[in-house]
N, C-alpha and C positions, 0 to 999 in steps of 0.2 A: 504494500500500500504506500501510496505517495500520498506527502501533505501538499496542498498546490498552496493553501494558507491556512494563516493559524493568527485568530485575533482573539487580544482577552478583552470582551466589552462588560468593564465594572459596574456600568450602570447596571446592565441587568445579575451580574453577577456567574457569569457564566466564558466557556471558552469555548468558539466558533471554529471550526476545522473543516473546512473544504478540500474533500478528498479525489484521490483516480485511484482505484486499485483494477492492475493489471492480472487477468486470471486465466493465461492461455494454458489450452490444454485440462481445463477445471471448468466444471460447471459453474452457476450462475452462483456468487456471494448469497445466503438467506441475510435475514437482517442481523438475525442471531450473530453470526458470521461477522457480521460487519460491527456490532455493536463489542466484542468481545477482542477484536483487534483496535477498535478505537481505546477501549481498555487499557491494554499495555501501549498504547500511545501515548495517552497524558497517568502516567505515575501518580497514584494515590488517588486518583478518584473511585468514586460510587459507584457504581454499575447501574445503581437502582436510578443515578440521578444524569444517566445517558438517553439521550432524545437521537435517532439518526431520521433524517429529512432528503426527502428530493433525490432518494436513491434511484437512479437509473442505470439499465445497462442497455448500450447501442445494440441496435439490430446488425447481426453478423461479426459483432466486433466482441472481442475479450475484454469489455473494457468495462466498469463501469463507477461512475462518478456520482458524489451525493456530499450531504453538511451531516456535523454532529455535533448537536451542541451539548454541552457538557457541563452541570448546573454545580457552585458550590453548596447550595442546603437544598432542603426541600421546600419550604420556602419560596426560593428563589424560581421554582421551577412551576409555582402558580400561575407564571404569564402566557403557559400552554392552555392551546385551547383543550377541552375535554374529550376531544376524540384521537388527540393522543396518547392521553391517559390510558385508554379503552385499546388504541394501537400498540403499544408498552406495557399492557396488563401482562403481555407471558412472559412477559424476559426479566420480570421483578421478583427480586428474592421472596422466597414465601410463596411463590405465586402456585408452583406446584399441585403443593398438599390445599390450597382453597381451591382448585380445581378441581380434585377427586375429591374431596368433601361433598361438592355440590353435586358431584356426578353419583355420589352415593344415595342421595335422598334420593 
């Protein structure tokens, strides 16, 4: 994966990272995938408090490009709308075992 940039925007509290990861000969990145290499990109962050956005991958091409932005609290991570929340429900710790809970009723 390539950084193409990497902004810390304070106001919101958060660090913006505009990616390309090149994956020839490999299937398509999941987000999982992508959210878990943004991970060991910025050292000591949340996992719980990673957003990736605008993933795309070209038609024919190995390539695909997307943002991650990467919140310091939880908090800060209010200024999403609610349908990311819902998009991010499965990649948040805990999220598992509330899933087979409900699948058990």
């Amino acid at each position: 994966m390539e950084i193409v940039s990497r902004t810390e925007n304070k106001l919101l509290n958060r660090v913006e990272i505009e990616f390309r990861w090149s994956h020839k000969g490999k299937e398509t990145p999941s987000k999982k995938e992508v959210m878990d290499l943004v991970k060991t990109l910025e050292p000591g962050s949340n996992p719980d408090l990673i957003v990736v956005k605008n993933c795309k991958t070209r038609y024919g091409q190995a390539l695909t490009t997307g943002n991650a932005l990467i919140y310091e609290t939880d908090g800060a991570m209010k200024v999403e709308p609610d349908y990311i929340y819902e998009r991010h429900k499965g990649f948040r710790s805990g999220a598992p075992a509330e899933e087979k809970t409900e699948g058990d009723e």
